[in-house]
C-alpha positions as CSV (number, residue, x, y, z in Angstrom):
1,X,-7.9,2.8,24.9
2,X,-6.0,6.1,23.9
3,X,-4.1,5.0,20.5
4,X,-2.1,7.5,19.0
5,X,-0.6,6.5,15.1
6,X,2.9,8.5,14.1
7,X,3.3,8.8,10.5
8,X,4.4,11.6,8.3
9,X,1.7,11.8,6.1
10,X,-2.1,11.3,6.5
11,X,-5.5,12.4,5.9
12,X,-4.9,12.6,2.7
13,X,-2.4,9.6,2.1
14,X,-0.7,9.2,-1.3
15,X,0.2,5.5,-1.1
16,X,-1.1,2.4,0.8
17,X,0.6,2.6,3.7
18,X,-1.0,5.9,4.5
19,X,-4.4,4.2,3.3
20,X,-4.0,1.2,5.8
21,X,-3.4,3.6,8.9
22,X,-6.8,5.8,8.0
23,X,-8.5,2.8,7.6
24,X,-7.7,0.8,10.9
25,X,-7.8,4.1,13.1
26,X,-10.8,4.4,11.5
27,X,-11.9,0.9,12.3
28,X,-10.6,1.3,15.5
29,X,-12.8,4.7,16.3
30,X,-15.5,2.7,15.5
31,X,-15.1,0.0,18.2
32,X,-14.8,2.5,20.9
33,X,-11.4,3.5,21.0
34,X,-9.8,7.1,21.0
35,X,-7.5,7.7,18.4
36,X,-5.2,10.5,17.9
37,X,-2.6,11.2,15.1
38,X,0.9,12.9,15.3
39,X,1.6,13.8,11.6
40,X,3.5,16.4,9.7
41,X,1.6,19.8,7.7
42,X,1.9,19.2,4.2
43,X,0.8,21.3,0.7
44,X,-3.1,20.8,2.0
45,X,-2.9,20.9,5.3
46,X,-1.1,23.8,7.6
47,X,0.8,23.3,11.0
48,X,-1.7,22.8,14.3
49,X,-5.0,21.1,15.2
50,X,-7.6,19.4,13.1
51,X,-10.5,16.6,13.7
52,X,-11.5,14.5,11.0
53,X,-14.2,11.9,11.9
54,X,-13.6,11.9,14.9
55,X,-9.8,11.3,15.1
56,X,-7.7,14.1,16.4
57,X,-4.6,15.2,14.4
58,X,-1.5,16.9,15.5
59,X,0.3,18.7,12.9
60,X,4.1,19.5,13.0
61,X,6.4,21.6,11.0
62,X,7.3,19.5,8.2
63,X,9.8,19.7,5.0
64,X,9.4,18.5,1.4
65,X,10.8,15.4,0.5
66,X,12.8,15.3,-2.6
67,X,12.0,13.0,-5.6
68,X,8.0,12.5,-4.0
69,X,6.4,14.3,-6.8
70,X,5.5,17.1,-4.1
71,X,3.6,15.2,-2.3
72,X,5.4,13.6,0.7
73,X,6.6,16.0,3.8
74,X,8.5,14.8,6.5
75,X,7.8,16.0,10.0
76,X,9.9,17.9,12.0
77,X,9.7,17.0,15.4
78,X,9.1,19.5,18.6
79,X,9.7,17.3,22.0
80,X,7.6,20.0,24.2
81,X,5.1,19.9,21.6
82,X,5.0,16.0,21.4
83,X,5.2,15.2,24.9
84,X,2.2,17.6,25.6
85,X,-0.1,15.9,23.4
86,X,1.1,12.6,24.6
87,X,-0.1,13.8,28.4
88,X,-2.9,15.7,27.7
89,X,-4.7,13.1,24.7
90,X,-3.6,10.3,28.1
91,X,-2.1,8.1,25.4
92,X,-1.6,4.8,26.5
93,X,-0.1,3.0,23.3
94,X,2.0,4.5,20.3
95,X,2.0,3.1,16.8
96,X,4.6,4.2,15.1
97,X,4.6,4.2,11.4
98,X,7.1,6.7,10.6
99,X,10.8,5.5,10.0
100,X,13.1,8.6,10.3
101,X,13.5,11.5,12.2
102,X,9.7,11.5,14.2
103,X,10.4,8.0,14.0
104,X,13.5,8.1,16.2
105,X,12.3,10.9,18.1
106,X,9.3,9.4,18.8
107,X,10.5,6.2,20.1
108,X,13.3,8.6,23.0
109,X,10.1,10.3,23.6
110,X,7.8,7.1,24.7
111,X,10.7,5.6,26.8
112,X,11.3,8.8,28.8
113,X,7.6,8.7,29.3
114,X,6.8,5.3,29.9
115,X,4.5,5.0,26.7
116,X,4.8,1.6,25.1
117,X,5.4,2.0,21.5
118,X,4.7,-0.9,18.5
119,X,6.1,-0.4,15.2
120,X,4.1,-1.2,12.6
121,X,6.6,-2.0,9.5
122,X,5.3,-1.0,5.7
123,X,8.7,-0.5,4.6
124,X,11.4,-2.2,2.2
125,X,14.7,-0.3,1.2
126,X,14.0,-0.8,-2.2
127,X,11.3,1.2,-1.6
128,X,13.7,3.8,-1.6
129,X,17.0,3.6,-3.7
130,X,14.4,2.3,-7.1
131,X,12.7,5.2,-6.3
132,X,15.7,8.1,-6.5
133,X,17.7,5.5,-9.1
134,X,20.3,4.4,-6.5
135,X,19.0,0.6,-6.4
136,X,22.8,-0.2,-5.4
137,X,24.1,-3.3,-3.0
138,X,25.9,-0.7,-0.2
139,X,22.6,1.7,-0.3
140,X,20.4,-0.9,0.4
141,X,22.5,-2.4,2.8
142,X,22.8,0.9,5.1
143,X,18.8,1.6,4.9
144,X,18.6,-2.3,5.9
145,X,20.9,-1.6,9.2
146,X,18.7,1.8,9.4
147,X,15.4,-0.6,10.2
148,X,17.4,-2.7,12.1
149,X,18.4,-0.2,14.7
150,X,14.7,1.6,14.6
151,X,12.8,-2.0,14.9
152,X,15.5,-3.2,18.0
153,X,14.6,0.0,19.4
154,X,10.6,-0.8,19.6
155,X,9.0,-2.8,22.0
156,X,7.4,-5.0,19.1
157,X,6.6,-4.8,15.7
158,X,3.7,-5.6,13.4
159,X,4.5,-6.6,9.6
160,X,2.0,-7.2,7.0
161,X,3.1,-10.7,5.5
162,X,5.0,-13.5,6.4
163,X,7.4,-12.6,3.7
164,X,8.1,-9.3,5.6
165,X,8.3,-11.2,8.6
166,X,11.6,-12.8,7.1
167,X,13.0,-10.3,5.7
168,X,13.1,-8.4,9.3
169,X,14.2,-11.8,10.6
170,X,17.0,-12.2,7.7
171,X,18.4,-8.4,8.2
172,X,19.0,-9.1,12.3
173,X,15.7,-7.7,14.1
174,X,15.0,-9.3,17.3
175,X,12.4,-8.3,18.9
176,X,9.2,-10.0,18.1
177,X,7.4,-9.9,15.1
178,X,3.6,-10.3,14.3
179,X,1.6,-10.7,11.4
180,X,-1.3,-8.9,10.5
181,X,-2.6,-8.4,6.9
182,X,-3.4,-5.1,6.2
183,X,-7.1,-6.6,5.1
184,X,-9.8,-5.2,3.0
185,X,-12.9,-4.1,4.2
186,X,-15.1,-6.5,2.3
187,X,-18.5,-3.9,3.1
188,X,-16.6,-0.8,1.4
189,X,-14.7,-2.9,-1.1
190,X,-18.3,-4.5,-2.3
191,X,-19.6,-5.2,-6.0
192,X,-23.0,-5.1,-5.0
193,X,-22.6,-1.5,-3.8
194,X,-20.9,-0.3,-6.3
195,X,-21.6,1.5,-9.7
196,X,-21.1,-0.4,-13.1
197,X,-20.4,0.7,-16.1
198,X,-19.3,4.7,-15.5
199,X,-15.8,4.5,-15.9
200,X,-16.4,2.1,-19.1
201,X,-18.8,4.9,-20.9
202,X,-16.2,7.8,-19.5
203,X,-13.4,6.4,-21.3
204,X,-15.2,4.9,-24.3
205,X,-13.9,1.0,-23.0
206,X,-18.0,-0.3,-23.1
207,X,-17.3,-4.1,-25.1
208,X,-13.5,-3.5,-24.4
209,X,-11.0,-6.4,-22.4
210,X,-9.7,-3.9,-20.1
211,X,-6.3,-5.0,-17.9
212,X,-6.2,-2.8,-14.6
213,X,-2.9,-1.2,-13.2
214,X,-3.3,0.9,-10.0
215,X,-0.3,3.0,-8.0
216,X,2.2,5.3,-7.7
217,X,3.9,5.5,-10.8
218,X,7.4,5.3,-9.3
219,X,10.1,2.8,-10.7
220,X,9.7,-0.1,-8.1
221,X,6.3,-0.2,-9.6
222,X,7.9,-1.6,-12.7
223,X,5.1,-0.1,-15.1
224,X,7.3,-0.2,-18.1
225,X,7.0,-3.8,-18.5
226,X,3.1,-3.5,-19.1
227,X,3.7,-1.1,-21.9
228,X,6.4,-3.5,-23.4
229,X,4.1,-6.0,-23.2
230,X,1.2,-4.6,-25.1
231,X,3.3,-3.4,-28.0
232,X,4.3,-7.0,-28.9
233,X,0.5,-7.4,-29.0
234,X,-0.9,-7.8,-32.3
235,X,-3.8,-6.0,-32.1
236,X,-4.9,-6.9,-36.1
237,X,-5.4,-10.4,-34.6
238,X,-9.7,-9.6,-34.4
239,X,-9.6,-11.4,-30.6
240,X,-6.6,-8.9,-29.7
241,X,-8.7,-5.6,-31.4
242,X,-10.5,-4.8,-27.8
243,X,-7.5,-5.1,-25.7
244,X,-6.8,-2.2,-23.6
245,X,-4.3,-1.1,-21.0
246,X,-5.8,1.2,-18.3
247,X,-3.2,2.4,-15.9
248,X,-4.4,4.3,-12.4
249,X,-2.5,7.0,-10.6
250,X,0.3,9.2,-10.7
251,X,4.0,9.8,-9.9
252,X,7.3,10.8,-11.2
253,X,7.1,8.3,-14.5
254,X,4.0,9.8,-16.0
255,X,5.0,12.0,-18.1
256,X,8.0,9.6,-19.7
257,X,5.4,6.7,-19.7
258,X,2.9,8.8,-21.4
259,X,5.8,9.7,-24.0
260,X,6.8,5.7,-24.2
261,X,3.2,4.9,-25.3
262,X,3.3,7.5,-28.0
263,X,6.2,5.9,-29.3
264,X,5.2,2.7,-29.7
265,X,1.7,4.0,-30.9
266,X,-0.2,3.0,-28.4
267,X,-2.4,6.0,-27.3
268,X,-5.5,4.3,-28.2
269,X,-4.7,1.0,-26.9
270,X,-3.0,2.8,-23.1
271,X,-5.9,4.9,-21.4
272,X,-3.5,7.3,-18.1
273,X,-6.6,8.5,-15.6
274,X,-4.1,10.5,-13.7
275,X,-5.6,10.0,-9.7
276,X,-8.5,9.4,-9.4
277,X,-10.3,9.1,-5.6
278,X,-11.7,6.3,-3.8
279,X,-14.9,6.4,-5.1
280,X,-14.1,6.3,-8.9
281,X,-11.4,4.1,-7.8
282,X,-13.6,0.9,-6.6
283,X,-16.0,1.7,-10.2
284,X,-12.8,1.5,-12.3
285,X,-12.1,-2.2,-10.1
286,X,-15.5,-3.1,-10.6
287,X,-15.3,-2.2,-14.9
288,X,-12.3,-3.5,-15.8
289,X,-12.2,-7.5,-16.3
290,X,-8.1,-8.2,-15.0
291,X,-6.0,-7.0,-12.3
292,X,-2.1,-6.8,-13.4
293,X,1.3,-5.7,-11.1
294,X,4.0,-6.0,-12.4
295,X,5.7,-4.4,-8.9
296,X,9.1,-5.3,-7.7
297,X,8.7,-4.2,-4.5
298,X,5.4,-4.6,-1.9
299,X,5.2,-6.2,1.4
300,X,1.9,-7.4,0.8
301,X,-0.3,-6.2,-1.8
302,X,-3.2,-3.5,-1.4
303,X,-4.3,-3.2,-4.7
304,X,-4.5,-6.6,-5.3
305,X,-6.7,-7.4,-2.2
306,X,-8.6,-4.2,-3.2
307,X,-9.5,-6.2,-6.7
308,X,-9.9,-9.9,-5.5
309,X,-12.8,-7.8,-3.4
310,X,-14.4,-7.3,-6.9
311,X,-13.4,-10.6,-7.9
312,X,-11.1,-10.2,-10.3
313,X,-8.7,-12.6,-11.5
314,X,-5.0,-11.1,-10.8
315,X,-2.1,-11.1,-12.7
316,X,1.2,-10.6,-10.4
317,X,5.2,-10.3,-11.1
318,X,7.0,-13.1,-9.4
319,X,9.5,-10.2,-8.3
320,X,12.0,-11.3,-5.1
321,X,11.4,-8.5,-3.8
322,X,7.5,-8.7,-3.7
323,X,4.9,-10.8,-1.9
324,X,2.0,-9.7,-4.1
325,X,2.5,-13.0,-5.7
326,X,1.6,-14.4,-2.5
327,X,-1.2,-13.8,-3.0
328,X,-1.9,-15.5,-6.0
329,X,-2.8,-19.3,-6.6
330,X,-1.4,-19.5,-9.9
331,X,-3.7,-20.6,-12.4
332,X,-6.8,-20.6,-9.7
333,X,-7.0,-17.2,-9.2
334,X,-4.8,-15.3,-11.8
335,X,-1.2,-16.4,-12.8
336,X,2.6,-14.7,-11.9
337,X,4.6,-13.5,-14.7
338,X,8.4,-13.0,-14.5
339,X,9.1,-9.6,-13.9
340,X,11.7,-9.3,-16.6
341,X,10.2,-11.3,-19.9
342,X,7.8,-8.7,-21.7
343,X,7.2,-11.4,-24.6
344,X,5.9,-14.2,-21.8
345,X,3.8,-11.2,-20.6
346,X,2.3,-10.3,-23.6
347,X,1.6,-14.1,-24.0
348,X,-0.3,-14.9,-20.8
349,X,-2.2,-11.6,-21.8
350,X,-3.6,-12.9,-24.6
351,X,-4.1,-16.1,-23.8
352,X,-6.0,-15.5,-20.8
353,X,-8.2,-12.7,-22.5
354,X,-9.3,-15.7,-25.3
355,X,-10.8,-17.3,-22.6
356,X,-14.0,-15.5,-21.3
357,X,-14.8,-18.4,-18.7
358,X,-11.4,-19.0,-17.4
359,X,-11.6,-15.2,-16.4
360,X,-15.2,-15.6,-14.6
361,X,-14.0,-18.6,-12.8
362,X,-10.8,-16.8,-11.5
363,X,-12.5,-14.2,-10.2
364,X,-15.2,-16.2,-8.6
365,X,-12.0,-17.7,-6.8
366,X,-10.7,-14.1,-5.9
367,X,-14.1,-13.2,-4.1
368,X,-13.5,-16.9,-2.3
369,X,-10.0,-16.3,-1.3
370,X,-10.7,-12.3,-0.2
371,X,-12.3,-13.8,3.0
372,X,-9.4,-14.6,5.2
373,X,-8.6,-10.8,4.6
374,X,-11.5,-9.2,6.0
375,X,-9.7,-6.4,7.6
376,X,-12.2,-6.6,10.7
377,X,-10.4,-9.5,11.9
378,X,-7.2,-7.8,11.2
379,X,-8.1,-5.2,13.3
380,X,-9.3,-7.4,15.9
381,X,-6.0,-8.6,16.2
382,X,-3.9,-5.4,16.4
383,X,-6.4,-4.7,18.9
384,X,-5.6,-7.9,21.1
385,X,-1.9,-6.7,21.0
386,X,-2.4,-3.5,22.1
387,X,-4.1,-5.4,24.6
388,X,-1.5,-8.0,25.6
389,X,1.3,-4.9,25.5
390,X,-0.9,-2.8,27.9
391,X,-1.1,-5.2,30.3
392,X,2.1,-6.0,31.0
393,X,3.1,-1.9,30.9
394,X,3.7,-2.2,34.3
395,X,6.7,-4.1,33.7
396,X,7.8,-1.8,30.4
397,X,10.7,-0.2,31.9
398,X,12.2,-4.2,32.1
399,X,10.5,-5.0,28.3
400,X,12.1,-2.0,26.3
C-alpha cells in the first residue's frame, strides 16, 4: 500500500505524538509498505524533498508557532503542490495527524480526489489552553467543537485509549472510533540491550534512589508538583539522604523550574539534563529505579510504557484529564497520586523508596504488563484498517 502520514512536524519530533508517527511509518516501511510524509520545513529542515530511511518527505512552507519554545511550525498548505504528490507518490490512504489548517485542507483535498483519509487523534484541548495559560471553560469548549467538526469530517478515526475513545464520544463525534495503543517496541525498548550504569556515573547518582520525570516541560505536564514534593522531604532522615529527582527534557518552564529548585535549595537533590536523544534516553530509563508523572493531560501515556519496558515500577497522577493512570494497577505495578496533594506525594515517595523489594517486584510486574503493548500488534492493526477502508474505496464517495 501507498500510506502517506500528514503532520506538521516530523523527523525530528519534539513530543510523542510526533515519536509514535516515525515509529509506526517506520514499522510500516518495514513490512513492505511505501510510506510518504506531507509535513511542514521547520528551524532544521528547509522547504522541498528529503528521504530518510526510506520514507519520503514533502516539505511545505511553514510558520512558527507561538508559545512552542521555537520548536513547533505549522504548515502552510499549497493545493497544486499537495495534490501532485498525492498523484504522483499513487497514494491510496491518508493519515492525517495534523489538526488545523493542513488538517482541514487536507481532508477538501482527499475528497475531491477520492483518497480515503483516517484520522488518527493525539489531541486533547487542554493540551492547548494549559499550555498558553488560557485553561478556561469557553476556550476549551470551542477547541472541543474544533475536533468535533475535523473528526465528522474524516472517514474514521483512530484514538490511542479507551479513555480518548469517550471523550470523542462525550464531545459529539460520530463517525467511528478505534483503538489502537500507540505500543512500545519491546526489541528497541530492551534492558538487555541497553547500557547500565552511564547516566548514573555522568551525573554522579551511582548508590543514589533516583525518581524519573521525562517530557516537555510545559504546564499540562504539572512538574511543579514533583518539586513541591521533594522539598517537604526530609532528607536528614539517613534513608531519605540518597533521594534524588532527575527531570528529562525541555520546554518553556525550565528556566522558572530551575529557579523554583534553587529556592527551595534543592540543586543537589533536582538533577535538569535538558534533552537528551533517544539513545541516552532509554540508559537514563534503564538507571533510574522509579518512573513518576504527575501530567494532567495525556491520552495514553508514552513515557510510561517506554519505562514499564525497563521494568520499572510507575508512579502516575490520578488527573481527569489523563489516562496515564490507566495504565497503572495500583499497588501491583506502581501507585496514582492525586495530582493536587504535594504532602501525599512526598509520602508515597518515601515510603515506596524504604522498600527495596516492593520496587523490584513492581517492576517485574511492569515488564509483565508491557506485553499487551508490543507496538507490532498495534501496528498490525492499523494495518488491518487501512485494509478494511481500502476495500470498500469503491464505495467512498457514499462513506464520506
Amino acid at each position: 500500500m501507498n500510506i502517506c502520514f500528514v503532520i506538521d512536524n516530523i523527523f525530528p519530533s519534539h513530543g510523542g505524538i510526533g515519536q509514535t508517527v516515525e515509529r509506526f511509518s517506520s514499522l510500516l516501511k518495514e513490512r513492505g509498505h511505501s510510506i510518504v510524509m506531507i509535513s511542514s520545513k521547520d528551524a532544521l529542515n528547509k522547504k522541498g524533498f528529503q528521504e530518510i530511511n526510506g520514507i519520503k518527505i514533502f516539505r511545505l512552507r511553514g510558520v512558527y508557532i507561538p508559545f512552542t519554545h521555537g520548536i513547533y511550525y505549522q504548515a502552510i498548505p499549497s493545493k497544486s503542490t499537495i495534490e501532485k504528490i498525492l498523484k504522483v507518490e499513487n497514494i491510496d490512504v491518508i493519515i492525517l495527524v495534523s489538526y488545523t489548517l493542513l488538517g482541514i485542507r487536507m481532508q477538501d483535498y482527499c475528497k475531491k480526489l477520492k483518497i480515503p483519509l483516517i484520522l488518527w487523534q493525539h489531541f486533547q484541548p487542554e493540551n492547548v489552553t494549559k499550555h498558553i495559560h488560557a485553561d478556561f471553560r469557553l476556550i476549551r469548549k470551542f477547541i472541543s467543537m474544533w475536533t468535533v467538526f475535523i473528526s465528522n469530517r474524516s472517514l474514521e478515526i483512530i484514538v490511542p485509549s479507551e479513555f480518548a475513545k469517550n471523550l470523542l464520544v462525550g464531545y459529539g463525534v460520530k463517525k467511528k472510533i478505534e483503538v489502537i495503543s500507540n505500543g512500545i517496541d519491546l526489541d528497541e525498548f530492551n534492558i538487555s540491550k541497553t547500557t547500565k550504569g552511564s547516566f548514573l556515573k555522568q551525573y554522579g547518582l551511582e548508590g543514589k534512589s533516583s525518581f524519573l520525570f521525562v517530557g516537555r516541560l510545559m504546564p499540562e505536564k504539572n512538574i511543579n508538583i514533583l518539586i513541591e514534593a521533594f522539598s517537604l522531604i526530609d532528607f536528614k532522615e539517613k534513608e531519605n539522604q540518597d533521594l534524588r529527582l532527575v527531570i528529562v527534557g525541555k520546554g518553556d518552564l525550565e528556566n522558572s523550574l530551575r529557579k523554583k529548585v534553587k529556592k527551595l535549595h534543592l540543586e543537589d537533590k533536582v538533577i535538569f539534563t535538558g534533552f537528551i536523544d533517544e539513545k541516552t534516553k532509554k540508559e537514563v530509563y534503564n538507571d533510574c529505579d522509579i518512573f513518576i508523572l504527575p501530567s494532567l493531560v495525556e491520552l495514553e501515556g508514552i513515557v510510561v510504557l517506554e519505562a514499564m519496558a525497563f521494568g520499572k515500577p510507575i508512579m502516575v497522577a490520578g488527573a481527569s484529564g489523563s489516562a496515564a493512570h490507566f495504565l497503572v494497577k495500583e499497588g501491583l505495578n506502581g501507585y496514582i497520586f492525586d495530582s493536587n496533594n504535594s504532602e501525599k506525594l512526598a509520602e508515597k515517595i518515601v515510603s515506596l523508596n524504604k522498600n527495596k523489594e516492593k520496587i523490584n517486584r513492581m517492576g517485574e510486574q511492569s515488564l509483565e504488563m508491557i506485553k499487551k503493548y508490543d507496538i507490532n500488534k498495534s501496528v498490525l492493526k492499523m494495518e488491518e484498517i487501512i485494509e478494511k477502508i481500502l476495500v470498500n474505496s469503491k464505495n467512498y464517495k457514499n462513506l464520506i
